[in-house]
C-alpha positions as CSV (number, residue, x, y, z in Angstrom):
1,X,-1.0,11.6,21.2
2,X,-1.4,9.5,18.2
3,X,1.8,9.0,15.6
4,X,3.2,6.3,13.6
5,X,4.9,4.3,16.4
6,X,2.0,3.6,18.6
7,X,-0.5,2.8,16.0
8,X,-2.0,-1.1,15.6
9,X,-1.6,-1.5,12.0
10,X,1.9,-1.7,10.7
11,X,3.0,0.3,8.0
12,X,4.5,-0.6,4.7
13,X,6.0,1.5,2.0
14,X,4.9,0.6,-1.7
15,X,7.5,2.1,-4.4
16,X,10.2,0.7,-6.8
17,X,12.6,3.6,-6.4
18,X,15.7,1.9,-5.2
19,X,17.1,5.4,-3.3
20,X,13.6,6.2,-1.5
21,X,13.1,2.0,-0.1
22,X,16.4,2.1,1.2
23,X,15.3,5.8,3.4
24,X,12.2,4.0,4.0
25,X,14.3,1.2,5.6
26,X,16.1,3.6,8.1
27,X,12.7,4.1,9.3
28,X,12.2,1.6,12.6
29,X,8.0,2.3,11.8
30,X,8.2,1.1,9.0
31,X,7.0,-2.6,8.8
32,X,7.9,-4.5,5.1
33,X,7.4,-2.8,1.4
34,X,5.9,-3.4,-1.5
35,X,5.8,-2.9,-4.9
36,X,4.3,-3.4,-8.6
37,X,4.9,-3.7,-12.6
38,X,3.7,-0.6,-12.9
39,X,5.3,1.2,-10.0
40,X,8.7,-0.1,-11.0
41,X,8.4,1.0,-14.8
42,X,7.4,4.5,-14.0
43,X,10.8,4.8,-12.1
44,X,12.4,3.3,-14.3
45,X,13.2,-0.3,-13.6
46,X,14.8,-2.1,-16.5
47,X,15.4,-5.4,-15.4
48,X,13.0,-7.3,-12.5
49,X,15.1,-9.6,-10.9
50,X,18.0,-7.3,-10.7
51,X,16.0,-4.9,-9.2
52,X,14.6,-6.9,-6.2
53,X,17.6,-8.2,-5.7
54,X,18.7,-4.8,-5.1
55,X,16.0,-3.9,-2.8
56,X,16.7,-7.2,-0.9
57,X,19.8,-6.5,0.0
58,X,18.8,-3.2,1.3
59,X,15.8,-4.9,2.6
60,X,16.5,-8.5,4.5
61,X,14.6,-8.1,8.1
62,X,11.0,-7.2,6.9
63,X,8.6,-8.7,4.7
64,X,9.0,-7.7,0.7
65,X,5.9,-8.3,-1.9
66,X,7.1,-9.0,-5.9
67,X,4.4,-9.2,-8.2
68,X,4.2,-12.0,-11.1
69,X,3.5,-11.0,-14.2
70,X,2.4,-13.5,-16.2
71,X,-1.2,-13.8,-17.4
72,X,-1.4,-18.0,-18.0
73,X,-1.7,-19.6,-14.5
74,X,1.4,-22.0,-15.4
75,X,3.5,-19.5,-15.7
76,X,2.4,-17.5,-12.8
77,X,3.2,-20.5,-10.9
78,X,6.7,-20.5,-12.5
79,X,7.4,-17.1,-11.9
80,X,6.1,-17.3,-7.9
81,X,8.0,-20.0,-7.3
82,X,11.3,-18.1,-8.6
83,X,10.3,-15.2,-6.8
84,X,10.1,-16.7,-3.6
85,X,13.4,-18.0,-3.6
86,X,14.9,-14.8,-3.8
87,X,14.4,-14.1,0.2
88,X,12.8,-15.6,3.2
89,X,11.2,-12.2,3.5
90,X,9.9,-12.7,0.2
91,X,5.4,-12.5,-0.5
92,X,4.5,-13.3,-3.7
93,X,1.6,-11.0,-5.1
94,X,-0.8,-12.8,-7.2
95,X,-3.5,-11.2,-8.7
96,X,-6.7,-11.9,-7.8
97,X,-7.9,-12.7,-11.5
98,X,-6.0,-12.6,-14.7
99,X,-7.0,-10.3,-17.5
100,X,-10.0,-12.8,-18.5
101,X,-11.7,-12.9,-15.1
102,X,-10.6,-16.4,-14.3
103,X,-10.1,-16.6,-10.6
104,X,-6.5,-17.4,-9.1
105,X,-7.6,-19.9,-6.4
106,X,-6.4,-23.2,-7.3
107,X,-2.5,-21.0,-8.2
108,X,-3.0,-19.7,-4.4
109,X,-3.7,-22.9,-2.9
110,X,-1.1,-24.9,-4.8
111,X,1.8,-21.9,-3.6
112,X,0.0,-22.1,-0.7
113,X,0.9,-26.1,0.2
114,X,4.1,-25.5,-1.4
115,X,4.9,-22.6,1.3
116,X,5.2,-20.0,-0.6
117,X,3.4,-16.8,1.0
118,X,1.7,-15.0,-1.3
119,X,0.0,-11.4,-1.1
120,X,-3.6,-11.8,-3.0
121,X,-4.0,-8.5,-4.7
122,X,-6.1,-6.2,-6.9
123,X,-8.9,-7.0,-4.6
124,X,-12.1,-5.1,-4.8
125,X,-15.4,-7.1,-3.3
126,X,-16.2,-8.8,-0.2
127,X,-16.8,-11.6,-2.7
128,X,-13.5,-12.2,-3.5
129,X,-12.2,-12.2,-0.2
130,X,-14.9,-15.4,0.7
131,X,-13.2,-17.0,-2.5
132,X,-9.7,-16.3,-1.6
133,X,-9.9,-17.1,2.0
134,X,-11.4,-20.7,0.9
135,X,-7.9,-21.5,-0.9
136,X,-5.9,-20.3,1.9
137,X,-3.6,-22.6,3.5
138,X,-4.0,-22.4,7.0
139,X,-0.2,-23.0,8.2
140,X,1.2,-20.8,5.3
141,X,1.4,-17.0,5.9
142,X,-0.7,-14.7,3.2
143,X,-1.7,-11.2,3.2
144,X,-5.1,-10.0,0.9
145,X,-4.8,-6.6,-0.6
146,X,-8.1,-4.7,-0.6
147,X,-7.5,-1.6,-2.9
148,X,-9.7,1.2,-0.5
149,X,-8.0,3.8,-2.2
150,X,-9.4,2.6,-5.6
151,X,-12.9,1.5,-3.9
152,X,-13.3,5.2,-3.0
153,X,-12.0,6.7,-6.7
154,X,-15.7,5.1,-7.7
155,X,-17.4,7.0,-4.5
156,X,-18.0,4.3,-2.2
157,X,-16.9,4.1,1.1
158,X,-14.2,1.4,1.6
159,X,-14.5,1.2,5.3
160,X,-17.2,-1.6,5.4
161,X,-15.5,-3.6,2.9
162,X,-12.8,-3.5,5.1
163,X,-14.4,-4.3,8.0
164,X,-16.6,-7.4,6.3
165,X,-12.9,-8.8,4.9
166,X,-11.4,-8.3,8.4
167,X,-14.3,-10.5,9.8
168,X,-14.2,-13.2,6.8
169,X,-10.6,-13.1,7.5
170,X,-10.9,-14.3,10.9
171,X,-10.9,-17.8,9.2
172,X,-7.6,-17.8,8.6
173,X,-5.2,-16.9,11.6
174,X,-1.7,-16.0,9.7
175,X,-3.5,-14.2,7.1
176,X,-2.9,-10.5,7.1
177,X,-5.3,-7.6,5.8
178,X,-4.0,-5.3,3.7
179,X,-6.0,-1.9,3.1
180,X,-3.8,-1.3,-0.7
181,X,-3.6,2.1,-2.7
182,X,-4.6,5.0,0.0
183,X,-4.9,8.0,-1.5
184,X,-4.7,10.4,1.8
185,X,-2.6,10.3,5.3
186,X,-7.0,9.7,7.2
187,X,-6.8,6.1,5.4
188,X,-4.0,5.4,7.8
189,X,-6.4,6.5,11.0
190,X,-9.1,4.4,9.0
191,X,-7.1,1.3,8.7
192,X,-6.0,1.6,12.2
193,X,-9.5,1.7,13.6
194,X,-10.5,-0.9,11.4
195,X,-8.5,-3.2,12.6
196,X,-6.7,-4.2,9.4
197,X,-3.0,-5.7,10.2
198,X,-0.9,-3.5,7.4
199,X,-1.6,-0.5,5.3
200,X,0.9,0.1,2.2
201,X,1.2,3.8,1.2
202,X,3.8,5.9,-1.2
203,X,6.4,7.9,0.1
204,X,4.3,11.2,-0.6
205,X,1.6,10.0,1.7
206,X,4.2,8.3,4.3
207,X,6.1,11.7,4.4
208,X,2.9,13.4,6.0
209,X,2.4,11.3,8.8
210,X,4.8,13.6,11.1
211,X,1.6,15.8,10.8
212,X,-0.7,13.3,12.8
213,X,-1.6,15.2,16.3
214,X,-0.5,18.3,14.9
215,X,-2.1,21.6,16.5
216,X,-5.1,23.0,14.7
217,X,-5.0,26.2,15.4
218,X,-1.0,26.2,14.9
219,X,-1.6,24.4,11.1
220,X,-4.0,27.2,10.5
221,X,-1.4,30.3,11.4
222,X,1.1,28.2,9.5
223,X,-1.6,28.1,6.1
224,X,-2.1,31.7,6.5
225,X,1.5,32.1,6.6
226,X,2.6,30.4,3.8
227,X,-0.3,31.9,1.3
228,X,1.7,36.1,2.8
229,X,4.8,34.7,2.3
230,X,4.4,33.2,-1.4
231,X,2.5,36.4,-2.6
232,X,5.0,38.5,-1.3
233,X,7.5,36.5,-3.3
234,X,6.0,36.4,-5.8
235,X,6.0,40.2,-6.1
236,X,1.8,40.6,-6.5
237,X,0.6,43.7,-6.5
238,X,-3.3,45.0,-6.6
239,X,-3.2,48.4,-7.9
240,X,-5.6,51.6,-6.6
241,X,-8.4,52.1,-8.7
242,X,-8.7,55.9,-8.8
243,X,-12.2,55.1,-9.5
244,X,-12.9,52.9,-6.9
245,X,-15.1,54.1,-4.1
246,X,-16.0,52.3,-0.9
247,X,-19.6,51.9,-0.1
């Protein structure tokens, strides 16, 4: 029966609320964690560096991903290299491009030599996998984020993309595929079967995988149970029409 701990990818929880990483990290299926800018400032995070901190001392036996935040490749570099000396757990994410559309390669391949791991993210296009895999460092550990979620917000199928960056991939040995921003518990199966190495996902989508090989028939009585027992609490009522007939 499928479930979380004999699955090939490994699973990583993406969040930046300090209380729901360190449940997360109870979990032995779950693999590493990661988190963004904007996930940390919609719970809340007030100061970066004190923050990971945090979560790496909750964290310190499973691969962590910081994002820079920087928009000038200079500083990027500046703030990957601080980053990564916060932990030997520790993947920088870089994005892909900055806000002008300038690629990040030569920033890769110089944290790259330097041996800092880096986790390439925002990335959309089979395209941008080729480019990133060309500034790779072979001996240095990486991971590529593919956002399938977000690939299927615009009604395309992520699953090929997925499959072509797996291939492209192949290139590079210690790089790891990452299938980013899932939006349902099936992009686990589909990340699985792809073949990619990790899949990130938030704690809402994490806390349905004790459903996976769940009884159909069983979930069914259990829906039609659930819509009884919330009408009857909630006290509806569908009066007799006295002119009402039955034909």
């Amino acid at each position: 029966m499928l479930n979380v701990n004999n699955l090939r990818v490994k699973i990583f929880a993406d969040g930046a609320d300090l209380d729901g990483i360190k449940a997360m990290a109870a979990r032995p299926w779950i693999s590493g964690f990661t988190t963004n800018p904007t996930l940390m400032r919609k719970a809340g995070v007030g100061h970066y560096s004190e923050f990971a901190l945090q979560v790496l001392s909750a964290v310190a036996d499973r691969p962590v991903s910081f994002e820079v935040f920087a928009d000038e490749f200079d500083e990027m570099e500046r703030q990957a290299r601080e980053i990564a000396s916060w932990g030997s757990n520790v993947y920088v994410k870089i994005p892909v491009t900055n806000t002008r559309r300038h690629f990040s390669g030569d920033l890769i391949g110089r944290l790259g030599h330097a041996g800092v791991k880096v986790n390439v993210t925002a990335v959309f296009t089979v395209d941008q996998v080729k480019a990133i895999v060309e500034h790779l460092v072979e001996g240095t550990p990486a991971i590529v984020s593919v956002f399938g979620g977000r690939i299927a917000d615009t009604g395309v199928d992520p699953v090929p993309v997925l499959r072509k960056a797996l291939r492209i991939m192949h290139a590079r040995p210690r790089a790891e595929l990452l299938w980013a921003s899932p939006r349902e518990v099936l992009n686990i199966i589909q990340a699985n079967e792809v073949g990619c190495h990790i899949i990130t996902a938030t704690n809402d989508i994490l806390a349905k995988a004790s459903l996976f090989g769940k009884d159909h028939e069983d979930y069914s009585l259990e829906t039609v149970e659930m819509f009884y027992r919330d009408a009857v609490a909630a006290g509806y009522t569908i009066p007799h029409s006295r002119t009402a007939s039955v034909r």
